[in-house]
N, C-alpha and C positions, 0 to 999 in steps of 0.2 A: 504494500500500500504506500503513496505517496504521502510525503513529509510537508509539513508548511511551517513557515515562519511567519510569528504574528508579531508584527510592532505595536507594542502599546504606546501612541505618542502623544503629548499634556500639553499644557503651556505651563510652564513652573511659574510663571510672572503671576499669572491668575488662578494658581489653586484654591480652591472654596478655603476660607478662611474655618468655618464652623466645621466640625467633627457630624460623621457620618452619621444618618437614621440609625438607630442602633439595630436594626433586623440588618442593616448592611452587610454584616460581616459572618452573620446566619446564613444570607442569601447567600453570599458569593463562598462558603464553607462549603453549604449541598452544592452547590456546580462544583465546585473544584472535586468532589466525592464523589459526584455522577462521572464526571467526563475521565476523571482516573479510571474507575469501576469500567466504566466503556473500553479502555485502551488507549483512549484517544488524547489524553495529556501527556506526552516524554519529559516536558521539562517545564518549568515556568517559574521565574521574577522579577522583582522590582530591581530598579537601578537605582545607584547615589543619584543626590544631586549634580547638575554640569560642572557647579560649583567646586565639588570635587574630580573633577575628570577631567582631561585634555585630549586634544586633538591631536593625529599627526598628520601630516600631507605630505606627498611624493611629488613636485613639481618643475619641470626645467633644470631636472637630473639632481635634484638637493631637498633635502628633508627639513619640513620647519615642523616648530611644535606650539600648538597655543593650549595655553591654559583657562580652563573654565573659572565663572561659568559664559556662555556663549550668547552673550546678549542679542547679538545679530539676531539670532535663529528666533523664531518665535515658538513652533514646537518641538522639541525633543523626544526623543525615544525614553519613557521614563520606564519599561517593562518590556520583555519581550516573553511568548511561549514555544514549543514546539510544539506541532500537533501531528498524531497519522490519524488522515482521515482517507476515505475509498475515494474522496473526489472533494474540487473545491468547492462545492456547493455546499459538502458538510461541514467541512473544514470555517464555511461561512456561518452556515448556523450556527454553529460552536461558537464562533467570534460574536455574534449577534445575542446572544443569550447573554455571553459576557459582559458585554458593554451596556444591554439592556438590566442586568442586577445592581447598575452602579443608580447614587442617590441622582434625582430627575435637576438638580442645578451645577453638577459636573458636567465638563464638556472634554467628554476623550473619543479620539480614534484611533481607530485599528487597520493596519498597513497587513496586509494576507497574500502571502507571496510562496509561490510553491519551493522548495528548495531540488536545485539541481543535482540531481544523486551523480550525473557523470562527472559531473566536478569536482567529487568529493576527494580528498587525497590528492590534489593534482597539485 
């Protein structure tokens, strides 16, 4: 079965200040419990902040490096999952439930992108 990678991408500038509906972490306990249960979670977390992360770049044959966090950027990758799902349309609903258990004044997307197995090791 085919693999995906899901980016979970925020705006850190604008995370909700108030702490979540408290069922929030209920909700999103049974998904994370189903979609194991199913097979279909390999892997999945949150990331630091940009704040603590840096960037590197390969350009014009020389490497620079910046240091977070990355004000330019408006959204960042604050999570990512692995998922095998039989096809991307599950692979979507899976994203879709997820992003649908988060509180309704969050604003995240999901980047769902199949991963290239010939690539792998190369």
């Amino acid at each position: 079965m085919p693999r995906f990678m899901t980016l979970i991408r925020i705006d850190e500038e604008n995370l909700p200040k108030e702490a979540p509906d408290p069922d929030f972490e209920k909700r999103m306990g049974a998904l994370f419990e189903e979609i194991t249960k199913a097979g279909v979670m390999l892997e999945t977390a949150g990331l630091h902040p940009t704040s603590q992360g840096a960037r590197v770049t390969w350009s014009g044959g020389r490497l620079t490096q910046t240091d977070g966090p990355f004000t330019e950027t408006k959204e960042v990758v604050g999570g990512y999952a692995v998922l095998q799902a039989k096809d991307m349309a599950e692979a979507l609903e899976w994203t879709r439930r997820f992003l649908s258990a988060h509180p309704e004044n969050w604003t995240v997307t999901s980047e769902v992108r199949q991963i290239d197995e010939a690539t792998l090791g190369s």
